[in-house]
N, C-alpha and C positions, 0 to 999 in steps of 0.2 A: 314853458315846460313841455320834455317831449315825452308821451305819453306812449305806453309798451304794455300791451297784455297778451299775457302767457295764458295758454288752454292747453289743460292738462288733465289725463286720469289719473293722476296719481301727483301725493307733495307732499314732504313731511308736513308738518307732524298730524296730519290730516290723514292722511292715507298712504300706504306703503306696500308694495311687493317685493322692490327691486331700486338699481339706480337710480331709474329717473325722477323716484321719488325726491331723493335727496337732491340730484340736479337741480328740478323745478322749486324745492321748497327752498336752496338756498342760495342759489344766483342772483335772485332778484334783487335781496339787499344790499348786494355789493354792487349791479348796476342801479343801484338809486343815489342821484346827488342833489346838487343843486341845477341840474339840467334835465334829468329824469326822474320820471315817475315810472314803478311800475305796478301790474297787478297781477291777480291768478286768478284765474275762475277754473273749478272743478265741479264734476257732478256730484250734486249731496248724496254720498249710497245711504242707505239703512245701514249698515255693516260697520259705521262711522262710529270710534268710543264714543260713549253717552256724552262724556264730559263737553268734548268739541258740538257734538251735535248741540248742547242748550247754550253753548252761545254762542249761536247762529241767529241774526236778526233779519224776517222779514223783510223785502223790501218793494217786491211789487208779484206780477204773474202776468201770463198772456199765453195763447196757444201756437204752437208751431206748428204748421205743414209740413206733413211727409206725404206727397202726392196726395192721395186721396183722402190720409186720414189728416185729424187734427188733434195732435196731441198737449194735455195741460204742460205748460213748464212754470218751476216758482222759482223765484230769485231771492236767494239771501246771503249776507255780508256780516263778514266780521271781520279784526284786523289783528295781524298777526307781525310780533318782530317789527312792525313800522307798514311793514305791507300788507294794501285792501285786497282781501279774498271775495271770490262772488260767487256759489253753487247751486249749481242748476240743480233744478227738483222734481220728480219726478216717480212715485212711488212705482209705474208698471216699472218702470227699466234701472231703476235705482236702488231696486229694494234687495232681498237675499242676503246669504252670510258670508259671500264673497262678491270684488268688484267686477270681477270676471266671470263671467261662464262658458257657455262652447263660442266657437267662431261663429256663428249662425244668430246669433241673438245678439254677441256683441258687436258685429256689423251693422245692426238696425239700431243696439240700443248707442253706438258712437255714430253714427250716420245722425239721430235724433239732437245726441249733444252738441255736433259742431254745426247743424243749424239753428239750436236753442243759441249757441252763445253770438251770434251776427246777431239772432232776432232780439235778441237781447237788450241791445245795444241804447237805441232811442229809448225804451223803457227807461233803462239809466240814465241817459243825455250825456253820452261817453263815447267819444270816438279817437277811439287810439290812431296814432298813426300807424303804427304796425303791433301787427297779432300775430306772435311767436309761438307755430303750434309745435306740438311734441308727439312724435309716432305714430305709428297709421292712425291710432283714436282720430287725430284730430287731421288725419289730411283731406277730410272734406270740406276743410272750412275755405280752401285756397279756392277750391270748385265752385260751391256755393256762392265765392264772393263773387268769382268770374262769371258766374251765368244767374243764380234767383235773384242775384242783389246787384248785378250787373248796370242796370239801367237807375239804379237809385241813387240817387245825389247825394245821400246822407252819407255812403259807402262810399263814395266816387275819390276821396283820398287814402285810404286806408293801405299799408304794404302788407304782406305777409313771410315769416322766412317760417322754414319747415324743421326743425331738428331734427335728423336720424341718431336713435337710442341706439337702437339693436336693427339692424336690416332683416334677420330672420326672421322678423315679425312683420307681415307687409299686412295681415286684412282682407285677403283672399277669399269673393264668395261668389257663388252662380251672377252671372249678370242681367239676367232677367230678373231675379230675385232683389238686385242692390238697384236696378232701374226701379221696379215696384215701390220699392222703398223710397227712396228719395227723390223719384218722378224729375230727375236731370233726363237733358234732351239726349235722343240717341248718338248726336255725335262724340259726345262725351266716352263714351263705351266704346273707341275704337283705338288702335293702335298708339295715336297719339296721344290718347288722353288716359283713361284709368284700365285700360282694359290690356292683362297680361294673361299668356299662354291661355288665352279664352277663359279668362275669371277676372271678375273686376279687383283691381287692387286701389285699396286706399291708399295705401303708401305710397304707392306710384303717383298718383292724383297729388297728394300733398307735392310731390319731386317733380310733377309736372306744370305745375298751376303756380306753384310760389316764388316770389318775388328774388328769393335766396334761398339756399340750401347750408344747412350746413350740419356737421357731424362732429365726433365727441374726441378725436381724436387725431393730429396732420397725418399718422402715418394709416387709420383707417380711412382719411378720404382717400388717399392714393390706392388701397386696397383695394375698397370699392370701385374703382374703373376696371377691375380687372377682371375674367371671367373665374377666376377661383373665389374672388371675394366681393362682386358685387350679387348673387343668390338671384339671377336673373334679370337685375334692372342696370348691368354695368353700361348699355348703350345709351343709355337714361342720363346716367351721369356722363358719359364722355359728351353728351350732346351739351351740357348742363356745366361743364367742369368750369370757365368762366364765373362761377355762380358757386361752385361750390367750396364751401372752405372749413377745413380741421381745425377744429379750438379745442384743446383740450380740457375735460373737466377740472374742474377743482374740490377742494378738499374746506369743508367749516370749519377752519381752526378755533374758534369757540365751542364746538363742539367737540373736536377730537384733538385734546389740549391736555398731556400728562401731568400737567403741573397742577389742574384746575378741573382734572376728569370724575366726577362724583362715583362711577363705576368702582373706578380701578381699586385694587387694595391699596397700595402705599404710591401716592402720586409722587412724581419726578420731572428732574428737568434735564438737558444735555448733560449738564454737571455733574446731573448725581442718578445719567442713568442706569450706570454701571450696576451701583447698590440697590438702585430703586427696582430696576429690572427684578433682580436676585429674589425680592420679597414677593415681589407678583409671582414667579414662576412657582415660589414653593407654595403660596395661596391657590395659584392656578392647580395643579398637582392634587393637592388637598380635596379641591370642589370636584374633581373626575377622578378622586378616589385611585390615583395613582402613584408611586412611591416618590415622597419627596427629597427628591436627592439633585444637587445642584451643578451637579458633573455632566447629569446626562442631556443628552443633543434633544431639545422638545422642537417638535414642527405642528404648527399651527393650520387648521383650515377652516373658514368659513364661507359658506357658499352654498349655491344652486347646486344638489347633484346629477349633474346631467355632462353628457358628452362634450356640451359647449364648453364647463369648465376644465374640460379634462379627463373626467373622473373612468375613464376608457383605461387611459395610461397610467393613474393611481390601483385601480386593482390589477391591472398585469403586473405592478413591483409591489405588492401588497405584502406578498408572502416573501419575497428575498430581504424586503426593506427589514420586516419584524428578526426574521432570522438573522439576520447577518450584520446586521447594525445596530449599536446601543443607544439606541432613540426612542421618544416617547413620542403617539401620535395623538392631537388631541382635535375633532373633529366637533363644527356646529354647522347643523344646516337641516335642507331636508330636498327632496327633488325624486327621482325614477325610486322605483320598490326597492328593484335592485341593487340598486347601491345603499340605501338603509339598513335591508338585510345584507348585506356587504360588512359592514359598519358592525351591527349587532352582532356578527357572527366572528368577527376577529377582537372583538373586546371580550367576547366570551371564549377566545381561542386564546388570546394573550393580555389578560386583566391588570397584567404589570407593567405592559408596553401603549395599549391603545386604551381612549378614554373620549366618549361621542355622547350628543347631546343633539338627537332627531328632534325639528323643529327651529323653531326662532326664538332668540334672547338677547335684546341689543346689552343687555349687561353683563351676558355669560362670552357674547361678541366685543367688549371691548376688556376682557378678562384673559382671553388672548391674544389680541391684539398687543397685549403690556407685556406680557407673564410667556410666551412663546420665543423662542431664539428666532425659528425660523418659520416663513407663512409658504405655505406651497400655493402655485397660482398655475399649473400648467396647461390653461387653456389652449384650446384648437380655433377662436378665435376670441377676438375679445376689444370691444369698437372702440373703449378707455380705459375700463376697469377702476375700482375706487380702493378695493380691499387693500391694494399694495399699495398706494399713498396711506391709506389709514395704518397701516404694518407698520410702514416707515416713520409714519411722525410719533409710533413710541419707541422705535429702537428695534423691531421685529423686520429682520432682512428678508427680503420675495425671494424667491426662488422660483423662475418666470420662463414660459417660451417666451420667444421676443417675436409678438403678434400685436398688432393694435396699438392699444395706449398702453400694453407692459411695455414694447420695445421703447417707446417716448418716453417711458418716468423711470426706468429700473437701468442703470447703468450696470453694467458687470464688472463686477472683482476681479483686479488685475494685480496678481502676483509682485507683478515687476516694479510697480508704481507704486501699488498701493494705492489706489484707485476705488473707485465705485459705492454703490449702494446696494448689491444686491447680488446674486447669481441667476444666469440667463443659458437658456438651450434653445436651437436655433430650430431641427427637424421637428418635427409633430411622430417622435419615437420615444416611446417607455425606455428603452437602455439607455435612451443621452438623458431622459429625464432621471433615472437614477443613478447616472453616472455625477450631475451636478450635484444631487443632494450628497452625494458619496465625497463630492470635491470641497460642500461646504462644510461637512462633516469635520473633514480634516484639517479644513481652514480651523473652526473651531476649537478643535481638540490642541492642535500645535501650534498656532499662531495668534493665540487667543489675543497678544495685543493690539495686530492686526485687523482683529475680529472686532472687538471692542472701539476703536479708532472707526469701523467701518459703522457700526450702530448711531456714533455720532453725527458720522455725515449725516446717514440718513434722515436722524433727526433734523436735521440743520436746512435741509433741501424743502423749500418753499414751492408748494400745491394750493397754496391757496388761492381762491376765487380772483386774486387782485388782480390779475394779470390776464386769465382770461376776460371778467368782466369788461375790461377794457378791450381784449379784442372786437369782443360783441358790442359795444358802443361803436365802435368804428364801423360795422358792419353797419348797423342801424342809423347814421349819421349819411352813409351812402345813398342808403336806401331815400333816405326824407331831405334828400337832394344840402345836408351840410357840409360848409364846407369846413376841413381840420382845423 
């Protein structure tokens, strides 16, 4: 059996901010067969629902070295979907009402976790052959292995590959500060190893140190070599590019399943999602308190409000889009002030057009997902993105830059053919971004069987884990020297 464990700060249904959540909490069962095993181990926060916290079982403790100090860590397991979880514990650095705090604290308190989980290891008598870390959290486990655990035999087979989630997040702190911390030799800290523009970068470390590299998207690794899209470390990966490879995410079809989705109001399937749709949009309509009328053009968003997704280019068409177009906008998320009050001040400028819901709700989130025509995604980058697979498998067309993993999974609508899954803009410009939603608009409006044929596709187009899974086995098979 070949053994794989995943370390992560984040996995459903344990813990959540963002993608990687969903990444790490549901890859793992589709790489598990009769030749793999895999696991997760994540830090226990306080912040953890009660429910998951009590059944969590004890299973041992020991203390880990951070230089000078010696910090407690506890170990406990419980099993989820088929797969053993293992979280580290630790009330100074795990506690609070979130799992995040400033950069400053979470460089000491992930610096701690990725030598808790190597030290870990013999406690449990488990030695994976390869440890699949996930984002700068975890790119000091690749260092650690290379240099404190270096000369230890127990270690002496173990591979590492490094996932990049989001590259804008590398883990960036004074280097004196991250040397104190985890007491690695000075060589470490220089050019070659963790140390960027004079600040130590975890990230870097993980893309330095690991066995394999790899990223969430083929057309974001190609990105990343470039100096627009690798955010400072593109020399890294061109040194690296042998090494490095794009899979893209997948999608929990048991989870995001119309036919079988416990959210949605009236479940569907390809066949019936013409009608099915219908009943959600006028339910969706209903819950944001907007008029239920089944003619007009609804665009859907859920997401981070920040630059990354776009939302630059959504308030410069803000005020043309309401004005000028018979569309309803119906907005979940939460992110910069700015755009919140952005948000609140145009549902209270246009009560009959916009309808927003600041904050998180995977129920009010898969409410549009069903119940939405169209989902806006017009990122400025974006390494795979998940929201427009999830759009897609109920019938909700993207309307996408083609950056990252939109350009990999959103096909554009072609007139001539009759082609696609989606609508696509190519500049990082508000006029071509409101010029496509203005083109789907009218696809909608006059070619609705057109439009309707295209909802199918997109239902019918396969995101799920099957396929990458399998990339990453191949990966992993290279790595512990298998041969296909």
């Amino acid at each position: 059996m070949k053994q794989i464990l995943f370390a992560s700060s984040e996995a459903i249904p344990y813990i959540k901010t963002g993608g990687l959540a969903d990444v790490v909490g549901s890859l793992p069962k589709y790489i598990q067969n009769d030749e793999y095993e895999v696991r997760i181990i994540l830090p226990k926060y306080a912040c953890m629902d009660e429910k998951f916290l009590s059944e969590l079982n004890y299973v041992c403790h020991f203390y880990v070295d951070l230089n000078w100090r010696k910090q407690y860590a506890g170990i406990f397991e419980t099993t989820h979907e088929g797969v053993k979880y293992y979280f580290v514990d630790n009330e100074y650095y795990f506690a609070g009402p979130n799992p995040y705090n400033n950069i400053h604290e979470d460089v000491e308190k992930f610096a701690f976790f990725s030598k808790a989980v190597l030290s870990a290891l013999p406690y449990l008598d488990y030695s994976p052959g390869i440890i699949h870390c996930h984002d700068w959290q975890t790119g000091l486990i690749p260092v650690f292995l290379h240099t404190s655990y270096g000369s230890d035999v127990f270690y002496s087979g173990i591979k590492t590959i490094f996932s990049i989630h989001n590259l804008k997040f590398q883990g960036r702190w004074k280097i004196r500060e991250v040397m104190d911390v985890t007491g690695l030799p000075e060589y470490i800290f220089d050019h070659r190893g963790i140390e960027s523009y004079g600040e130590a970068n975890l990230l870097k470390g993980g893309c330095v140190y690991a066995d394999a590299i790899t990223t969430v998207s083929p057309t974001y690794a190609s990105e990343i070599l470039t100096q627009e899209g690798g955010e400072g470390l593109e020399g890294v990966f061109s040194m690296r590019k042998a090494d490095l490879h794009g899979i893209l995410n997948g999608l929990d079809y048991q989870l995001y399943n119309p036919k079988t989705d416990p959210y949605i109001y009236e479940p569907f399937t390809v066949e019936s999602a013409i009608e099915g749709k219908k009943k959600n949009k006028t339910a969706l309509q209903k819950e944001f308190g907007l008029p239920e009328r089944e003619d007009v053009f609804v665009l859907g968003i859920v997401s981070r409000m920040t630059d990354q997704k776009g939302f630059d280019l959504i308030a410069y068409i803000m005020d043309e889009l309401l004005n000028s177009m018979d569309v309803q906008l119906i907005v979940l998320g939460t992110g910069e002030i700015r755009y919140e009050h952005m948000f609140h001040y145009f549902q209270n400028a246009y009560p009959q057009k916009v309808g927003s819901y600041i904050g998180y709700s995977e129920e009010r989130a898969h409410h549009i997902y069903a119940g939405a025509d169209a989902f806006l995604m017009p990122s400025l980058f974006e390494p795979c993105g998940l929201s427009q697979m999830m759009s897609m498998r109920y019938g909700t067309l993207p309307i996408v830059r083609e950056t990252g993993g939109l350009r990999d999974t959103v096909i554009a609508y072609n007139e001539y053919n009759h082609t696609g899954t989606g609508f696509s803009f190519t500049e990082y410009n508000a006029l071509d971004f409101l010029h496509v939603i203005q083109y789907a608009n009218e696809v909608y409006e006059k070619q609705r069987p057109h439009w309707d044929d295209m909802v199918k596709r997109a239902m019918e187009v396969d995101y799920s884990w099957d396929a990458s899974a399998e990339e990453y086995r191949k990966i992993y098979d290279g790595l512990l020297d298998v041969e296909d």
